[in-house]
FIVEXZA-654591 format. One line per 4 residues: their letters; for each residue x, y, z of C-alpha. Coordinates in steps of 0.1 Angstrom, whole numbers. Layout:
FIVEXZA-654591
a) X Y Z | ...
//
This chain:
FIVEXZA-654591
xxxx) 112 -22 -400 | 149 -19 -387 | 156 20 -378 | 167 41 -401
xxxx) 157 14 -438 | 145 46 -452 | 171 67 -450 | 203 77 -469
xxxx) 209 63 -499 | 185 33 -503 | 157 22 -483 | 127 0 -484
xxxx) 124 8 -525 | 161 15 -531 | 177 40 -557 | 209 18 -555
xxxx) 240 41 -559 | 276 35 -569 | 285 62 -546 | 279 52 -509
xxxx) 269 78 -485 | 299 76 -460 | 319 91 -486 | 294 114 -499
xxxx) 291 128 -462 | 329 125 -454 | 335 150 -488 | 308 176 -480
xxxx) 319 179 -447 | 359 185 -452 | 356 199 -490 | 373 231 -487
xxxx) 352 251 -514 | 325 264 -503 | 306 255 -537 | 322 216 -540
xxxx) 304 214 -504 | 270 227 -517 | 271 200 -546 | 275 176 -526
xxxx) 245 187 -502 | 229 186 -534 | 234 150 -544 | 226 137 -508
xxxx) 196 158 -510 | 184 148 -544 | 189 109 -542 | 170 112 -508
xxxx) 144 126 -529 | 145 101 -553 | 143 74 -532 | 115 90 -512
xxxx) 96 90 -546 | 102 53 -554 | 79 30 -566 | 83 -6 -553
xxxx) 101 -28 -572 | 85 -61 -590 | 105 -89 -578 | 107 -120 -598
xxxx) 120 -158 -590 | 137 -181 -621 | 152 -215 -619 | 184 -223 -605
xxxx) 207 -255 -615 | 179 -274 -638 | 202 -272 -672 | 232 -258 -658
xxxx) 249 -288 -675 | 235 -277 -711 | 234 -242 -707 | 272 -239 -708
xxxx) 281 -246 -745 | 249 -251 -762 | 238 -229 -788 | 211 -207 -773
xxxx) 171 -212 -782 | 168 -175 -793 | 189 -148 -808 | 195 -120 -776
xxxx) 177 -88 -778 | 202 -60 -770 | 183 -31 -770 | 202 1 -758
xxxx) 184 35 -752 | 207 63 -744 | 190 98 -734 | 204 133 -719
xxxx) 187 147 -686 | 203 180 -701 | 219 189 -666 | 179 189 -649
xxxx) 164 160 -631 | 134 152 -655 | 137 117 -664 | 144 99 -687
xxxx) 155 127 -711 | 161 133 -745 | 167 101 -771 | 207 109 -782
xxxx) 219 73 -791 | 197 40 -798 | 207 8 -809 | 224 2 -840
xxxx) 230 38 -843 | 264 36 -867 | 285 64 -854 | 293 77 -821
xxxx) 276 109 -809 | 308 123 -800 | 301 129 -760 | 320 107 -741
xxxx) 293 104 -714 | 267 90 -740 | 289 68 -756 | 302 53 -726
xxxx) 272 43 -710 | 262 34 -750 | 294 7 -750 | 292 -1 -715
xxxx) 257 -12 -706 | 265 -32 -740 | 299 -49 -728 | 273 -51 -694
xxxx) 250 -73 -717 | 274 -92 -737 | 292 -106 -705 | 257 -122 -692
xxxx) 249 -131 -726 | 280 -143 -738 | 288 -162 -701 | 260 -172 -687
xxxx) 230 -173 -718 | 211 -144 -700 | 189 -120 -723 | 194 -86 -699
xxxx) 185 -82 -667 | 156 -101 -661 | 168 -130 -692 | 135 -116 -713
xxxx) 156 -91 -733 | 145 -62 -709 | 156 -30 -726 | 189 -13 -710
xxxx) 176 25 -711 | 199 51 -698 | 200 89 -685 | 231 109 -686
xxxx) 243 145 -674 | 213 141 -644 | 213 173 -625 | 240 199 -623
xxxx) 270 183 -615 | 256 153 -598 | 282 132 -577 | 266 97 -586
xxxx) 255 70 -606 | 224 43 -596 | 194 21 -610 | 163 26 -600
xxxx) 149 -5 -615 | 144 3 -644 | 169 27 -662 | 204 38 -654
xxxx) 209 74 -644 | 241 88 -645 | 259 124 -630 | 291 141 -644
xxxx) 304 144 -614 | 319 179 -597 | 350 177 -618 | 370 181 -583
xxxx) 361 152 -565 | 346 129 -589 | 343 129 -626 | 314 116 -649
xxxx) 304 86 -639 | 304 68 -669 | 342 68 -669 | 342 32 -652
xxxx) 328 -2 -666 | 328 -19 -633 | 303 8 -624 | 279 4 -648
xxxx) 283 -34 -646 | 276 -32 -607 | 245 -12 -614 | 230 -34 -640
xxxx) 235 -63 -617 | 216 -49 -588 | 185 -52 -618 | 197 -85 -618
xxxx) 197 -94 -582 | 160 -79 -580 | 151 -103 -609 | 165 -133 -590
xxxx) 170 -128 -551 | 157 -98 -544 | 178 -100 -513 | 162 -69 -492
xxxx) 189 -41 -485 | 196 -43 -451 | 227 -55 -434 | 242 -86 -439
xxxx) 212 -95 -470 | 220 -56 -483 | 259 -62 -482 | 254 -92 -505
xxxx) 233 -70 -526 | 266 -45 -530 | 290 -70 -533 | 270 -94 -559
xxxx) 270 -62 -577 | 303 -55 -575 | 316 -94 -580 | 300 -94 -619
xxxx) 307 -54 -625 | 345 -64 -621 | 339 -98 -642 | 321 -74 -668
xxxx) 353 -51 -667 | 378 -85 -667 | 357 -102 -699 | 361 -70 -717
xxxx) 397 -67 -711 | 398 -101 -719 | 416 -108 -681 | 419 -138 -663
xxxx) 416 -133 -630 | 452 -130 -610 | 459 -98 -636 | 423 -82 -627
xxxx) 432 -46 -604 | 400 -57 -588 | 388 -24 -586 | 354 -7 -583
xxxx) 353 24 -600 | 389 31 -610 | 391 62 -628 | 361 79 -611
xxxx) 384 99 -588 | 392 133 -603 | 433 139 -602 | 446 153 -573
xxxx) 427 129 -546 | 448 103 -528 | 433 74 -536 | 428 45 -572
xxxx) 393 37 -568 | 362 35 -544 | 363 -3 -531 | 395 -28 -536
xxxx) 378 -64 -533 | 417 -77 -530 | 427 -55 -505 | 390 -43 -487
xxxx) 400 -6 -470 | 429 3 -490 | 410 21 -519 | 412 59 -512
xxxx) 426 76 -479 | 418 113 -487 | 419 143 -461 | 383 149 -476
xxxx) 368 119 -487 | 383 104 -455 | 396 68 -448 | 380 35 -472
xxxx) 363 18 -442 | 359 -16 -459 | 367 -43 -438 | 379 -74 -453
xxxx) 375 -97 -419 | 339 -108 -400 | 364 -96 -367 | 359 -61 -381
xxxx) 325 -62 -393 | 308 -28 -389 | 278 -26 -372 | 255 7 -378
xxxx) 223 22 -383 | 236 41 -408 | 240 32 -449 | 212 8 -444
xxxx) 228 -12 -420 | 265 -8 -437 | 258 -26 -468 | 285 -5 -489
xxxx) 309 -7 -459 | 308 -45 -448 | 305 -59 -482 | 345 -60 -482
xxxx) 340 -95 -468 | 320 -112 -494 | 340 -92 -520 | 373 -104 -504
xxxx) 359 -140 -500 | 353 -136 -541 | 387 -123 -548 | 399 -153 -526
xxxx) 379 -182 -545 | 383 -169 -582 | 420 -166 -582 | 424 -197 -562
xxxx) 404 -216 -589 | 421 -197 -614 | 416 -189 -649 | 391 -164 -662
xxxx) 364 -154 -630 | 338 -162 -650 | 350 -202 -652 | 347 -210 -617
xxxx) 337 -187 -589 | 317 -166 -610 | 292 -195 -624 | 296 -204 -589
xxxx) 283 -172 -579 | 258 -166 -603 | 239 -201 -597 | 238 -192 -561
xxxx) 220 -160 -570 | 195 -181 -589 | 193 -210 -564 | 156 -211 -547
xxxx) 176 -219 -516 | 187 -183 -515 | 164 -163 -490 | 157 -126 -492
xxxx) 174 -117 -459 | 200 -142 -466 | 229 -137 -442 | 265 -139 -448
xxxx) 270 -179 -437 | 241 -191 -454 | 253 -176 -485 | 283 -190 -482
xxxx) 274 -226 -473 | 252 -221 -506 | 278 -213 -528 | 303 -242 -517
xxxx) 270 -270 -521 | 265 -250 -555 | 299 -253 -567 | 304 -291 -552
xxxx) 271 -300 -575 | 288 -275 -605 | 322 -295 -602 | 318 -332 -590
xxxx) 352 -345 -573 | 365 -308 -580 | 390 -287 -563 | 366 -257 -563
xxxx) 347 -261 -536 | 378 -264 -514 | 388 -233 -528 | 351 -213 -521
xxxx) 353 -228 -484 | 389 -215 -479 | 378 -185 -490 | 352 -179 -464
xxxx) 373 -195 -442 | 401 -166 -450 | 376 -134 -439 | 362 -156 -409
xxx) 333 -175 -421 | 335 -210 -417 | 315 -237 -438
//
C-alpha cells in the first residue's frame, strides 16, 4: 500500500468528500478567528474518524456497450424506483438521523437544507434515469438516503457508500452544503463509480474517481438548468463559498486553478496540463488536485461536440465507466484511449472522436 492511502480525507475504504483537504488545511491554518480555526480542526478530525471507521465497500461490475444502440430511445423494461429518505443528524454525528422528508411527501418541510438535498438527489436521479436508463446508483433502484445538519457546523459534504451526509458549513467560510447541485451530483456518482469501476483512490485511478464525479455532477446541474454545454459555468460547488471570500466556486473544469484565490483558503491548485501534474503523498496521491486534467479534457470534448453534455462526451463518458476494459487503477492514458475507442464504436464515421482525442491532446495526453 502506497504511503500515506489511509490518511486524510479518504483512504483504503474512502468517506469521499466534496471538500478536499488542501483547502480544509489551507483555512484552518490562516482563519483569523480563533473559533473558525477550531471548526475546521474539527471537520479534519471528524472525517478522519469516519473514515477510520469505514466498512469496505461492495464493489460491483455491469455491462458496458451490449444495447447501447437500444437503450437510447427505447421505452424502458421497468418503471424507476425513486426512493428519497431525508433525515436530520440534529447538529450530532449519530447517523443516519431523524426521518424529516420521504418520498412523495406533498409539501416542503420548510428547511432549506432538507429540501435541497430532497430536490437534489432527485434532479441527481432523474438525470441518470432520464439520460442514461439507470435506476440509482447501482441501476437496481438503490434508495438515495440522506443526513443533513451532521455535527456542529461541519465544513463538508461526502458518501460513504451508502447515504449522503451533509454539514451546514461555518457560515464564514462555507455555507450548507446543500446549497449546490453539482455537489450532490458529484457525490452520488462516486456511488456510481463504486457500482461500475470501482477505480481505487489513489493517484492517477483516484483523480478519475474525482473528476468522473465531478464531469456528471455538472451534467446533473446543466440537465436541470436545461443547458447545453457552451453556456454551462462549469463550476463545482458554486454558491458554497460564504460572501466575503475571493473566489466563485471550489474547482473550474474550464479554467482548472482559477476557482478561488483566498488569503485563507489559499491558491486553487488545479492544474489543467499533464506538464504541471502534481505529484504528492498527500490527498491520496492528489486526486482532488490533479483531476483538473481529466476535468479540462471533459470541458474540451463536450463543447467541441457541442450540444447538450449529455449527447456526446457524456454518453461517451459514461460507457467508459461501464466498459469491462476499464481497470481499477486505471491511469490517465488508458482512460483516455478508452474513451476515444468508446466514442468511435458510439459514433461510426463521427466527428466525436476527433474531438475526445483533441481534447486529451489539449492537457498533454496523446491518443
Amino acid at each position: 500500500m502506497p504511503p500515506g492511502l489511509q490518511s486524510g480525507c479518504c483512504g483504503r475504504n474512502p468517506i469521499l468528500c466534496i471538500l478536499p483537504p488542501h483547502i480544509l488545511k489551507s483555512a484552518a491554518t490562516n482563519a483569523a478567528k480563533k473559533e473558525i480555526r477550531q471548526k475546521l480542526l474539527d471537520t479534519l478530525i471528524t472525517t478522519s474518524a469516519l473514515t477510520s471507521a469505514r466498512v469496505a465497500i461492495n464493489e460491483s461490475g455491469t455491462s458496458w456497450l451490449s444495447a447501447a444502440a437500444g437503450r437510447w430511445g427505447a421505452m424502458a423494461a421497468a418503471l424507476p424506483h425513486k426512493t428519497r429518505t431525508i433525515y436530520t443528524a440534529n447538529n450530532t454525528q449519530r447517523l443516519p438521523g431523524d426521518v424529516v422528508r420521504r418520498e412523495n411527501d406533498a409539501h416542503p418541510s420548510g428547511d432549506p437544507a432538507v429540501d435541497e438535498a430532497y430536490d437534489y438527489m432527485g434532479a441527481t436521479f432523474d438525470f441518470y434515469w432520464d439520460i442514461f436508463e439507470r435506476d440509482s446508483i447501482d441501476d437496481s433502484g438503490m434508495a438515495l438516503n440522506g443526513s443533513v445538519h451532521f455535527g456542529r457546523d461541519y465544513d463538508n459534504a461526502y458518501w460513504d457508500g451508502q447515504r449522503m451526509v451533509y454539514g451546514d458549513g461555518d457560515g464564514e467560510l462555507f455555507q450548507r452544503f446543500t446549497k449546490s447541485v453539482d455537489v450532490i451530483g458529484h457525490e452520488l456518482t462516486h456511488g456510481v463509480t463504486q457500482f461500475e469501476a470501482g477505480l481505487i483512490y489513489w493517484a492517477q485511478a483516484g483523480a478519475l474517481n474525482e473528476s468522473v464525479s465531478d464531469v456528471f455532477g455538472s451534467q446533473v446541474k446543466q440537465y436541470m438548468l436545461g443547458q447545453k454545454a457552451r453556456d454551462a459555468d462549469w463550476l463545482i460547488g458554486e454558491g458554497l463559498l460564504a460572501p466575503g471570500v475571493n473566489g466563485e466556486a471550489i474547482r473550474s473544469m474550464s479554467d482548472p486553478g482559477s476557482a478561488y484565490d483566498d488569503p485563507v483558503l489559499g491558491k486553487d491548485p488545479q492544474p489543467g496540463h499533464m506538464r504541471d501534474y502534481v505529484s504528492t503523498l498527500q490527498d491520496n496521491g492528489g486526486v482532488h488536485i490533479n483531476s483538473g486534467i481529466p476535468n479540462k479534457a471533459f470541458y474540451l470534448a463536450a463543447t467541441n461536440i457541442g450540444g447538450h453534455s449529455w449527447d456526446g462526451a457524456g454518453l461517451i463518458w459514461y460507457e467508459t465507466l461501464l466498459s469491462p476494459l476499464l481497470r481499477r487503477n486505471s491511469q490517465f492514458k488508458p482512460f483516455a484511449r478508452l474513451t476515444v475507442s468508446t466514442a468511435e464504436q458510439l459514433f461510426p464515421g463521427g466527428t466525436e472522436a476527433d474531438a475526445v482525442r483533441e481534447a486529451w491532446g489539449a492537457v498533454g495526453i496523446s491518443v
